[in-house]
C-alpha positions as CSV (number, residue, x, y, z in Angstrom):
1,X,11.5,8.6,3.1
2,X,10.6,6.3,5.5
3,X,9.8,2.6,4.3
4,X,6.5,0.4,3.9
5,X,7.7,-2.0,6.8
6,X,7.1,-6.0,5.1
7,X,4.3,-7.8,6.4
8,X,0.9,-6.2,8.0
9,X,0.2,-4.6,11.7
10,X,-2.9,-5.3,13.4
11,X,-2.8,-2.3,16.3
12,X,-2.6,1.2,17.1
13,X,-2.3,1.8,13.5
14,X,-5.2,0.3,12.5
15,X,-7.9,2.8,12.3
16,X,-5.7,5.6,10.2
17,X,-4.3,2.5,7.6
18,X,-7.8,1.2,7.4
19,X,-9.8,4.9,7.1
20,X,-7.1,6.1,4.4
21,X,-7.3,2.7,2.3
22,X,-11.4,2.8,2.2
23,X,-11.6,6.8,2.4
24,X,-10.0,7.7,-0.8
25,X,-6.9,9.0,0.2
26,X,-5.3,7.9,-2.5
27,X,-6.6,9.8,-5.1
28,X,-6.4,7.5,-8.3
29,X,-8.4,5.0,-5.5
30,X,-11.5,6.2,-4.2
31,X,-14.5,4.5,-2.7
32,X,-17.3,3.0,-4.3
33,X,-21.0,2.7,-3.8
34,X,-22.1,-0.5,-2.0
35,X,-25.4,-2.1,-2.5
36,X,-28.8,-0.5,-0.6
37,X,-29.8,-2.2,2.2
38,X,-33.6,-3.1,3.4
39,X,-35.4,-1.8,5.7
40,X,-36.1,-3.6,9.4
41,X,-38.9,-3.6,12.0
42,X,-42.5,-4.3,12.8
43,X,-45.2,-3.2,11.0
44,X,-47.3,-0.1,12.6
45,X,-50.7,-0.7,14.3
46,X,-53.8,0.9,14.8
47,X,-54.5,1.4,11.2
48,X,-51.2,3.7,10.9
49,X,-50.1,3.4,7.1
50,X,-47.2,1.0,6.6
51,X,-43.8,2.8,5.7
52,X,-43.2,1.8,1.9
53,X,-39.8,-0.1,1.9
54,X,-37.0,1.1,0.3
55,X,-36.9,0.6,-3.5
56,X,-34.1,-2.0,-4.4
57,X,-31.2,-0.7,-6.1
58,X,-31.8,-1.2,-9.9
59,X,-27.8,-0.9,-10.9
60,X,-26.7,1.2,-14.2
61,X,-28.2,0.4,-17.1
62,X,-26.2,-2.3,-19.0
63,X,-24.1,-3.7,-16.1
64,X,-22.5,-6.7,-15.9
65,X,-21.5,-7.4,-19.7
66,X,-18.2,-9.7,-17.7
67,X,-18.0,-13.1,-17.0
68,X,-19.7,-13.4,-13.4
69,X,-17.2,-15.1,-11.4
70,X,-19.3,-14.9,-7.9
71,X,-23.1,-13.5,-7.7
72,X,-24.2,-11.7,-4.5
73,X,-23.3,-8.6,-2.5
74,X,-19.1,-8.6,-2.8
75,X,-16.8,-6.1,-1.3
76,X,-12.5,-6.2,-0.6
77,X,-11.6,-7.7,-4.0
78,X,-8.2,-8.4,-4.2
79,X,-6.0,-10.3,-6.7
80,X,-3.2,-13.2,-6.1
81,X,0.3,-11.5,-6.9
82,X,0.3,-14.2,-9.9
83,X,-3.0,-12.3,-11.1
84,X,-4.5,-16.1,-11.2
85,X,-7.0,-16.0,-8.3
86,X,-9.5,-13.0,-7.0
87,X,-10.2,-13.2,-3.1
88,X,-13.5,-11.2,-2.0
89,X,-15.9,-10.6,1.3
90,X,-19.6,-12.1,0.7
91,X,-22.4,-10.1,3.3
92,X,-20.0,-8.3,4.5
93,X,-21.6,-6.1,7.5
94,X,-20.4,-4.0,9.6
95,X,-19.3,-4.8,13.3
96,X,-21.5,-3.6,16.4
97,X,-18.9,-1.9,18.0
98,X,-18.4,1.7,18.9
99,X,-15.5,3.8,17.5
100,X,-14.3,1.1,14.6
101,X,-14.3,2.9,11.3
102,X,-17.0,2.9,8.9
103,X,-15.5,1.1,6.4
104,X,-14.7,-1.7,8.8
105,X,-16.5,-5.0,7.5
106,X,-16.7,-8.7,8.9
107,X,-18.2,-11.4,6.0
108,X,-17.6,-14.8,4.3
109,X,-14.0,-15.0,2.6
110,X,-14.2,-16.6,-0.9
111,X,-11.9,-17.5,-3.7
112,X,-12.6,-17.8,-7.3
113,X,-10.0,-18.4,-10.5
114,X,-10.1,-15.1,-12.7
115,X,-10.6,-17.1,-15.7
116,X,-13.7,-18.6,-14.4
117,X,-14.7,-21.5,-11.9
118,X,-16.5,-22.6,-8.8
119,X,-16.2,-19.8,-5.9
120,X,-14.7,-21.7,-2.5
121,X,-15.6,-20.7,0.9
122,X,-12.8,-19.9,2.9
123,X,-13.8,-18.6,6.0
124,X,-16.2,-16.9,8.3
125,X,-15.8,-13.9,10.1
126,X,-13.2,-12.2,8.1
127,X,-12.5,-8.5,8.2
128,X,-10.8,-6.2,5.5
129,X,-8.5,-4.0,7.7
130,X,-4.8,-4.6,6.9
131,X,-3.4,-8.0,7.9
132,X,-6.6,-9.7,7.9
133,X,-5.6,-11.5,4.9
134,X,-2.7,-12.3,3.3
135,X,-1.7,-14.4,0.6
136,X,1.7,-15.6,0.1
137,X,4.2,-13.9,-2.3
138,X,4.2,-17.6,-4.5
139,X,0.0,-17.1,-4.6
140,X,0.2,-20.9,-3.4
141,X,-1.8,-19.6,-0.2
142,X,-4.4,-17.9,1.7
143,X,-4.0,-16.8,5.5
144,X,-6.1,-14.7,6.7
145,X,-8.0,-14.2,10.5
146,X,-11.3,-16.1,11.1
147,X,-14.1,-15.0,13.7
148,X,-12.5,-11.7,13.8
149,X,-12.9,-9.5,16.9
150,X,-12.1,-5.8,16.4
151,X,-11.9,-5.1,20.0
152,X,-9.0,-7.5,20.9
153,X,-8.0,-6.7,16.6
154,X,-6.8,-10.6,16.6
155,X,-8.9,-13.7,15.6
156,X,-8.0,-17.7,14.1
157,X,-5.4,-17.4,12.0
158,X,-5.8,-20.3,9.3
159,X,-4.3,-21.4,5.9
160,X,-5.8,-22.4,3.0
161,X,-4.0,-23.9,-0.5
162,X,-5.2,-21.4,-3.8
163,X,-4.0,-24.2,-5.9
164,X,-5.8,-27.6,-4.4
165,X,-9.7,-26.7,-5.0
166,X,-10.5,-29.7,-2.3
167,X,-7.9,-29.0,0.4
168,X,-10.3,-27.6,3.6
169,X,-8.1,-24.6,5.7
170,X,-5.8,-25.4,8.3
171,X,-5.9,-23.5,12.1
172,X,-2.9,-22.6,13.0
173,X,-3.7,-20.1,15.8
174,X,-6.6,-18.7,17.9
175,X,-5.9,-15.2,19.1
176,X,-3.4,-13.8,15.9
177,X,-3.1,-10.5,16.3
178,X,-0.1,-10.3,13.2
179,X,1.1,-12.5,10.6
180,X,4.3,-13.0,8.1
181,X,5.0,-15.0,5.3
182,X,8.9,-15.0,4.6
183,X,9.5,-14.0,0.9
184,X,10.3,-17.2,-0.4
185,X,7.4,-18.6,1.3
186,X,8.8,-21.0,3.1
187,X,8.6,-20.1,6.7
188,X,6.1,-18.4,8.3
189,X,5.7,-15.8,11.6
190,X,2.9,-15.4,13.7
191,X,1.9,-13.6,16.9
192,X,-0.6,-15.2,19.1
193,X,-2.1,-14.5,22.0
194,X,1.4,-12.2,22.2
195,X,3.7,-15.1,22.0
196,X,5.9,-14.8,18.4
197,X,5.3,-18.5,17.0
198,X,7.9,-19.5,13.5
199,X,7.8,-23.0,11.6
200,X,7.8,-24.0,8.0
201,X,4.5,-23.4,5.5
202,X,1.7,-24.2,5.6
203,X,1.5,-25.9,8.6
204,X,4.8,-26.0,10.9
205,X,5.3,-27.3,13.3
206,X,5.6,-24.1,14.8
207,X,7.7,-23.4,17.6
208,X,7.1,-20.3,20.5
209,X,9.9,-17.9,20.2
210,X,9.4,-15.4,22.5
211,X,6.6,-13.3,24.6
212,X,5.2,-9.6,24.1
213,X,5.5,-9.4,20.7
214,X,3.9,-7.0,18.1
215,X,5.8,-7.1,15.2
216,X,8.6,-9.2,13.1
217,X,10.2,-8.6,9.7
218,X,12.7,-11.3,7.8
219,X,15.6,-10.7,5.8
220,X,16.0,-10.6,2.4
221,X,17.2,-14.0,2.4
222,X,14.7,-15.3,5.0
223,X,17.6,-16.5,7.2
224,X,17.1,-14.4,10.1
225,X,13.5,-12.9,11.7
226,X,14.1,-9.4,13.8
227,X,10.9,-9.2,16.3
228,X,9.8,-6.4,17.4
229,X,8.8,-6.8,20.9
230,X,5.4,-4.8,23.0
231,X,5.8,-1.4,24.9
232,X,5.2,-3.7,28.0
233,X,8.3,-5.3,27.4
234,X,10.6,-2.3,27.0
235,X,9.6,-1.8,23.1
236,X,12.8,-4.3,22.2
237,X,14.5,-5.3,19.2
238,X,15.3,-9.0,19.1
239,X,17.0,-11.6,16.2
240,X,16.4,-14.9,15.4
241,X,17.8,-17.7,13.7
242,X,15.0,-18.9,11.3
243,X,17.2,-22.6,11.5
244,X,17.4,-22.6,15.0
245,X,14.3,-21.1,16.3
246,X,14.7,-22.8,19.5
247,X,17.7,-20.6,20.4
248,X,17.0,-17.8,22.7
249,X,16.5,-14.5,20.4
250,X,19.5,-12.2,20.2
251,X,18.8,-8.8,21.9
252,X,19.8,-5.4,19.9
253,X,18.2,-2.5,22.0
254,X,15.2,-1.6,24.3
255,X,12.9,1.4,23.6
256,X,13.2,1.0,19.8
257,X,11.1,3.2,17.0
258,X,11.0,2.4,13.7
259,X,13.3,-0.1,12.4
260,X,15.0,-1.2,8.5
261,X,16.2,-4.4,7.0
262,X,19.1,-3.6,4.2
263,X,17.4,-5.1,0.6
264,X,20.9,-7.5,0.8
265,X,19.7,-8.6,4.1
266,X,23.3,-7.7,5.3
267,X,22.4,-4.4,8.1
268,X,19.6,-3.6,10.0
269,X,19.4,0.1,11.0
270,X,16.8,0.7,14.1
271,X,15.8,4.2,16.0
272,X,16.4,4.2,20.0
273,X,14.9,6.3,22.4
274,X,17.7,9.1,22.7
275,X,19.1,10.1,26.1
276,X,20.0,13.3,24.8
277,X,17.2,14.8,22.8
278,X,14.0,14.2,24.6
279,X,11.2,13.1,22.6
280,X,13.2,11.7,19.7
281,X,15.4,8.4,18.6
282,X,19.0,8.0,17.6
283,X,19.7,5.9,15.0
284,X,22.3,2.5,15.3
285,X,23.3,0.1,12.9
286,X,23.7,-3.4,13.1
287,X,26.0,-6.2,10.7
288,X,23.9,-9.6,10.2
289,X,24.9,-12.1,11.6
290,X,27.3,-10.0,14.1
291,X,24.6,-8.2,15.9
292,X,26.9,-5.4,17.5
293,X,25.0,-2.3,17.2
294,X,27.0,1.3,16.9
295,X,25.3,4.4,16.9
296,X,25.0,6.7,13.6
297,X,23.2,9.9,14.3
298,X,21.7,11.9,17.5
299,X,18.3,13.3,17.3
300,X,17.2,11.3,13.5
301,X,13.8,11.2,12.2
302,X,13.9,9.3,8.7
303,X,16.5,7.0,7.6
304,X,16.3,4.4,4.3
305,X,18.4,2.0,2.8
306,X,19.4,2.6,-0.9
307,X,17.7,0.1,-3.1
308,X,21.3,-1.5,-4.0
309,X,21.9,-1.6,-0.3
310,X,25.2,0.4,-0.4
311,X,23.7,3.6,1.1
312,X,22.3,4.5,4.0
313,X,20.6,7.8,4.3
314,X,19.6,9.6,7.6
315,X,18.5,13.0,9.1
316,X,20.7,14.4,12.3
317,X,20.1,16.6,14.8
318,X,16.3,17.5,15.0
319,X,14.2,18.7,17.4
320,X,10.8,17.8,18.5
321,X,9.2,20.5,16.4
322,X,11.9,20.8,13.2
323,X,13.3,17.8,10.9
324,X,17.0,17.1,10.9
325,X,19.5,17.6,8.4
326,X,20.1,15.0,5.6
327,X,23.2,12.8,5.4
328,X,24.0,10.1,3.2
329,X,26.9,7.8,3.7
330,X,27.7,4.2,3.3
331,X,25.6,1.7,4.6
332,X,28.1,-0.1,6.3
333,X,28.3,3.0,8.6
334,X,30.6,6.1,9.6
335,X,30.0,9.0,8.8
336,X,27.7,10.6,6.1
337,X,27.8,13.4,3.8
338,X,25.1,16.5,4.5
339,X,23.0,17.2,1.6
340,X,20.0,19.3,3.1
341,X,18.9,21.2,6.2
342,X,15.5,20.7,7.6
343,X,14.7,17.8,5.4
344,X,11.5,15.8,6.6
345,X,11.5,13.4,3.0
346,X,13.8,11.6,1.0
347,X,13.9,8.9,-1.5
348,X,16.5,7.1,-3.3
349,X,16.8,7.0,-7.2
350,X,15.6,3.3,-8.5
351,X,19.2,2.6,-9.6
352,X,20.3,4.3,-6.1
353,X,22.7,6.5,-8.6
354,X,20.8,9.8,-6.5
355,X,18.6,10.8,-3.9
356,X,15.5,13.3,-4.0
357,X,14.5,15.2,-0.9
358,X,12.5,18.1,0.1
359,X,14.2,20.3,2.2
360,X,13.4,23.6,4.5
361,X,10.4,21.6,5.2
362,X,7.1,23.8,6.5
363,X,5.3,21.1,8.8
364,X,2.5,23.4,8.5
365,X,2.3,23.9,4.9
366,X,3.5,20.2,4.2
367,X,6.0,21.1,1.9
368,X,10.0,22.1,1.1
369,X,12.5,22.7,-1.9
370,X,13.0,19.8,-3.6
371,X,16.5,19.4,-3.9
372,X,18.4,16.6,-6.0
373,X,21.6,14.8,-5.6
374,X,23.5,12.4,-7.7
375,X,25.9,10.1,-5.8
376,X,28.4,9.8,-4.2
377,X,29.6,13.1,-4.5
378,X,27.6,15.5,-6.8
379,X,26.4,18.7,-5.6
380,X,22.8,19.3,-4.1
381,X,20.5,21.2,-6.6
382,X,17.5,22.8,-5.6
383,X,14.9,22.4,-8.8
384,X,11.2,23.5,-7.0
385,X,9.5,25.5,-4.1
386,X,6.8,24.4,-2.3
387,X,7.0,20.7,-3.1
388,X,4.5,18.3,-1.0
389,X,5.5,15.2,-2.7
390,X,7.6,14.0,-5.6
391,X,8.6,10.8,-7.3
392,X,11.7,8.9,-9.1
393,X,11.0,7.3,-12.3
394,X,11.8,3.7,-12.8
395,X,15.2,4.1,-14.0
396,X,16.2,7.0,-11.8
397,X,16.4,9.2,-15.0
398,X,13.6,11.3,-13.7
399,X,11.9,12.7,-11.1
400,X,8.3,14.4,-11.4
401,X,6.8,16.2,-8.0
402,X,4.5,18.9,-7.5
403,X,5.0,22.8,-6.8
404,X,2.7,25.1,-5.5
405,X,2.9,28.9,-7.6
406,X,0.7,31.5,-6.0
407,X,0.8,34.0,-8.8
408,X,-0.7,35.0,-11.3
409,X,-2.8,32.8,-9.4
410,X,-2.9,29.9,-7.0
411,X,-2.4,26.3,-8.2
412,X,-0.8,23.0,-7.9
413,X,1.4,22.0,-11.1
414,X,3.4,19.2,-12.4
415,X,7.3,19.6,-12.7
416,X,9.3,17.1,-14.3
417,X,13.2,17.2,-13.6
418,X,15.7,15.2,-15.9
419,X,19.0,14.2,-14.1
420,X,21.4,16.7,-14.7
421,X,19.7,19.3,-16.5
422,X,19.6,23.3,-15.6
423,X,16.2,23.0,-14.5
424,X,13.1,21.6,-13.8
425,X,10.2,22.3,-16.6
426,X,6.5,22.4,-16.4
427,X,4.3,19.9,-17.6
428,X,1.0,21.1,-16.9
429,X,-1.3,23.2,-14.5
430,X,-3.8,21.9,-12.3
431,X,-2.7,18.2,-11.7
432,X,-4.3,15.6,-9.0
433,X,-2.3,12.7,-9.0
434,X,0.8,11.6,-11.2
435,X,3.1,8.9,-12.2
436,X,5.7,7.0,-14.3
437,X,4.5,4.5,-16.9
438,X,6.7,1.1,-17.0
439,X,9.7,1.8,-18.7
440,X,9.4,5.5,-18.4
441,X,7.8,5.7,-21.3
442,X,5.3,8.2,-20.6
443,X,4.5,10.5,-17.3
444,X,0.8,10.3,-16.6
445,X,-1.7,12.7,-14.6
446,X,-5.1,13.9,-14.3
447,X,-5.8,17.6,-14.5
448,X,-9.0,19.8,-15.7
449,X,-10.5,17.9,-13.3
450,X,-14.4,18.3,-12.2
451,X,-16.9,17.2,-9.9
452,X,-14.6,17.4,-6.9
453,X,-12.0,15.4,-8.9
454,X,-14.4,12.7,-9.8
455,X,-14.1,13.7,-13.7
456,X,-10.4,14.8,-14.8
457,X,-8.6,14.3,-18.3
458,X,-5.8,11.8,-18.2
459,X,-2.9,13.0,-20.2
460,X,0.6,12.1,-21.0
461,X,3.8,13.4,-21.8
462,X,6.4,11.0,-24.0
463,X,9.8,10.9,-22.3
464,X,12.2,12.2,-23.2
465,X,10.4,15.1,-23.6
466,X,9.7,16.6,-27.1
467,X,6.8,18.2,-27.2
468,X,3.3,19.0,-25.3
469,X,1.0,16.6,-22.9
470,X,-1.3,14.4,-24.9
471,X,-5.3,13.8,-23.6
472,X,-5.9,9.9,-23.6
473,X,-9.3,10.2,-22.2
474,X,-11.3,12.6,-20.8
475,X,-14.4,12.7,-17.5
476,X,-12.1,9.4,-15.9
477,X,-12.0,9.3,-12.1
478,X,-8.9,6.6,-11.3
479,X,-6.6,4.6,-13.8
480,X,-4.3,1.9,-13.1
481,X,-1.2,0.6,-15.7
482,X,-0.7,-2.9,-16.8
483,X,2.6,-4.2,-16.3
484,X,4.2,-3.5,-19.9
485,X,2.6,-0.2,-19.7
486,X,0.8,-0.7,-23.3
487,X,-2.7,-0.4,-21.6
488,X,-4.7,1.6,-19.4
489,X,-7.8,0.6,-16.9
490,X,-9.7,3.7,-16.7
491,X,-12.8,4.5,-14.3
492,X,-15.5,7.3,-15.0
493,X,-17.9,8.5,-11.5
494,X,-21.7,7.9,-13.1
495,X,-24.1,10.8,-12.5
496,X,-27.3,8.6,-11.9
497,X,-25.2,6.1,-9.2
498,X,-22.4,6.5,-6.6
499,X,-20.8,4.0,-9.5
500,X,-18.6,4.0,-11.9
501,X,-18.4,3.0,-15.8
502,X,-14.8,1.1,-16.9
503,X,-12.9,1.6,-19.9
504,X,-9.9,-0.1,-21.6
505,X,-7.3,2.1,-23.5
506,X,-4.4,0.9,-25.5
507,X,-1.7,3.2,-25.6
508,X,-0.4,2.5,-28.9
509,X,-3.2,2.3,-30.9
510,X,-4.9,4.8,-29.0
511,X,-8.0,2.6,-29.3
512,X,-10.9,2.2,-26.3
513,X,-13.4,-0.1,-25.3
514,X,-16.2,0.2,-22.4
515,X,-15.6,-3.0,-20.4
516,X,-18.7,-2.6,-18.2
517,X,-20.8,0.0,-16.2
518,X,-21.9,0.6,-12.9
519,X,-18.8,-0.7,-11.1
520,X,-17.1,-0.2,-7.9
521,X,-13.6,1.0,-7.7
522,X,-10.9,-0.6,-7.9
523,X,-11.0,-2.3,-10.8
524,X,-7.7,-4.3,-11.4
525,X,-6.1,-6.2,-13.7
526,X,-5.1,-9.8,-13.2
527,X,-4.6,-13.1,-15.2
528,X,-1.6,-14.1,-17.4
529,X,0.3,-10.7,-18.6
530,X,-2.5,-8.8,-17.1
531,X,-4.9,-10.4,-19.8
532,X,-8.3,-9.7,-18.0
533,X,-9.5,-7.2,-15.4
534,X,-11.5,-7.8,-12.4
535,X,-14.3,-5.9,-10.6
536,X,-17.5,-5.7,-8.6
537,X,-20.9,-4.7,-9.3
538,X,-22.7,-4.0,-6.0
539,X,-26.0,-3.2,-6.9
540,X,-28.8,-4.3,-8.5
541,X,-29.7,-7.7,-9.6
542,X,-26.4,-8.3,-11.6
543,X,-24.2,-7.6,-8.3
544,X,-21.2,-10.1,-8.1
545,X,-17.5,-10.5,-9.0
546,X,-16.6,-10.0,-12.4
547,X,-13.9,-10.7,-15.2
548,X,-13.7,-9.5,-18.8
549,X,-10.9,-9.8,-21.1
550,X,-8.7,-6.9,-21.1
551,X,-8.0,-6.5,-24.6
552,X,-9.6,-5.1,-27.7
């Protein structure tokens, strides 16, 4: 399975990662209502009768029962990784341009503490596609692109402090098209105006790398910065010494794809245009700090480090229309072991004791076997047919995916596979969306769902498994898990609003509570041990940002 790349991308990925993060795609994540709008125009003459104005949104009934963090028309809540600070658009509108998606929005960037406290004005012109804003992975900071222009995608990149209320934001750059905290959040990587700039947070001194660059990723260990150089400059992968940033950058390859840090910081594997397979990349493998790249595999799609960074799995020997074969071998190179033909996903266990991966793949029907393997040397097993996704538990003891049946009649069901059993069993019929509670506790879903999937039961099966799926709740549209996996944020679509009602559920008590109504999705948790949840209302009188404790 090919990674999440760290950091955000401000180009030719833009529209698809914005239209799938404001479209619903994620089904557990859909989009909510936003507040009406007013009419505009001159009044009619020559005794024509006025158009009556459209009637103000009134909001559901009971709305707003939270604290109200921030009044006004909010959208792109988001919350600090430390849960201690909500970030949010004010008038956000959308830009007069042709061809940028719909949910595309420029406003005024706030922040406001969860618990309660003055909003602060952060900056003007900020937009909610990916790598707009960013906050550091210590929460200590803000940066995010001012005076945003979506047809150059870049604007001011500045910095503002979470923690000092009275600090005013920093501008570091004027044209920032891409921007990277390291993950101790000490250093910091920016492109502007195509020239990779690096220096210490917040506010450098920063010194210009190198030219034509799009994209940068740090290690592990935040020593070393690989950059990711433009198209116009041969599509290059570059190092650099985040200590001595004045050195010249260290070139690995030209016409580069996709690219992987190791999670030990110790490899970098990178896909080059091949020579011998038009159309696709070979894969090489680097040592950090050596920096001498050998070649793995001809003709390779998707590759992944294992999470312990002692693997490296690859597919060989495709062709422009069919995936590769899966191998698996260690990360510090040679040769692998084949575990499936045609294979166009894979994923590591969380303990990296096993890989999943779905294999005979059908481009057009989006699915393959799913096939399981422990490693280093267990035999693949084939556990389902006409997969489209799956998922590893938290401890690897698991993995859950769907399969397809199309007797006695069509539909899409829930397997669950223990490591090392006979088989795969059936959890339920009918299932739109799954997962793994914390601790693997639990496997979650909605099924019976309604409404086009805006009403489904959530149920959930106690691992290990010793009896039937339980219903939690029932009519709930999206859900999301707090950290110790004791309680459950639940949404409900409204019939009278394109809104949605929010309700707490503990797990153990099986107890709930309605938090508020009329809300827009998502609705998050945040504070200390996930000890309130946050949310807008975006219409009627009561719109605003919202918290309410998250307990019973």
């Amino acid at each position: 399975m090919m990674r999440m790349r760290q950091g955000r991308l401000l180009g030719a990925g833009l529209v698809a990662a914005l239209v799938m993060a404001g479209a619903g795609c994620k089904k557990d994540e859909g989009g909510g209502g936003g507040a009406a709008g007013s009419g505009t125009g001159t009044a009619p003459t020559g005794g024509a009768a006025a158009s009556a104005p459209a009637a103000p949104a009134r909001g559901a009934p009971g709305a707003g029962q939270g604290l109200l963090l921030a009044a006004g028309r909010a959208a792109d809540l988001r919350v600090t990784p430390d849960g201690q600070y909500a970030t949010y658009l004010l008038n956000g509108q959308k830009p007069r341009l042709d061809g940028v998606p719909p949910q595309m929005l420029l406003g005024e960037l706030y922040v406001v503490p969860v618990a309660g406290g003055e909003p602060r004005k952060l900056g003007d012109g900020v937009t909610n596609v990916p790598g707009g804003l960013l906050t550091t992975p210590d929460s200590k900071y803000a940066l995010f692109l001012t005076g945003y222009n979506p047809a150059s995608q870049s604007g001011a990149l500045a910095v503002a402090s979470l923690t000092d209320a009275k600090s005013e934001p920093t501008v570091l750059g004027t044209a920032v098209s891409y921007m990277l905290p390291s993950p101790d959040a000490t250093q910091l990587a920016f492109v502007d105006a195509g020239r990779l700039k690096l220096g210490p947070m917040p506010n450098g001194p920063f010194t210009e790398v190198a030219g034509e660059v799009s994209t940068a990723q740090f290690t592990p260990d935040g020593k070393t910065l690989f950059i990711k150089r433009r198209l116009t400059a041969a599509g290059g992968l570059a190092a650099v010494s985040v200590d001595k940033p004045q050195e010249a950058p260290r070139k690995l390859a030209d016409q580069v794809g996709d690219y992987a840090v190791s999670p030990d910081g110790k490899r970098v594997a990178f896909q080059v245009r091949s020579e011998s397979v038009r159309g696709l990349y070979d894969l090489h493998l680097a040592e950090v700090p050596a920096l001498k790249p050998q070649r793995l595999a001809v003709a390779s799609g998707a590759f992944a480090f294992s999470p312990d960074g002692k693997w490296l799995g690859r597919t060989e020997n495709g062709k422009p229309d069919v995936p590769g074969d899966l191998y698996v071998g260690p990360a510090s190179g040679g040769a692998g072991r084949k575990l499936g033909e045609r294979v166009d996903k894979f994923a590591f266990s969380p303990d990296s004791q096993a890989v999943g991966f779905l294999e005979k793949y059908d481009s057009t029907a989006g699915a393959g076997l799913m096939t399981v393997a422990s490693l280093p040397d267990g035999a693949p097993k084939q556990v389902g047919g006409r997969v489209p996704n799956f998922l590893w538990g938290s401890d690897g003891r698991y993995v859950a995916f769907l399969s397809r049946f199309l007797k006695p009649e069509y539909s899409v069901d829930l397997m669950l596979y223990p490591l090392g059993a006979e088989k795969a069993e059936k959890v339920h019929k009918g299932v739109f969306g799954y997962g793994f509670m914390p601790g693997n506790t639990n496997v979650v879903f909605r099924s019976n769902c309604i409404r086009n999937g805006r009403a489904c039961d959530f149920k959930a099966l106690p691992l290990p498994q010793t009896g039937e799926p339980q219903t939690w709740m029932q009519g709930i549209f999206s859900y999301k898990l707090s950290a110790d996996g004791q309680r459950v944020l639940a949404t409900s679509a409204r019939m009278d609003s394109d809104t949605y009602d929010v309700t707490l559920y503990d797990v153990k008590t099986q107890a709930r509570k309605t938090l508020d109504q009329g809300v827009q999705v998502p609705v998050s948790f945040a504070g200390k041990d996930d000890s309130r949840a946050v949310y807008i209302i975006g219409q009627g009188p009561k719109a605003g940002v919202y918290s309410v404790p998250a307990a019973l």
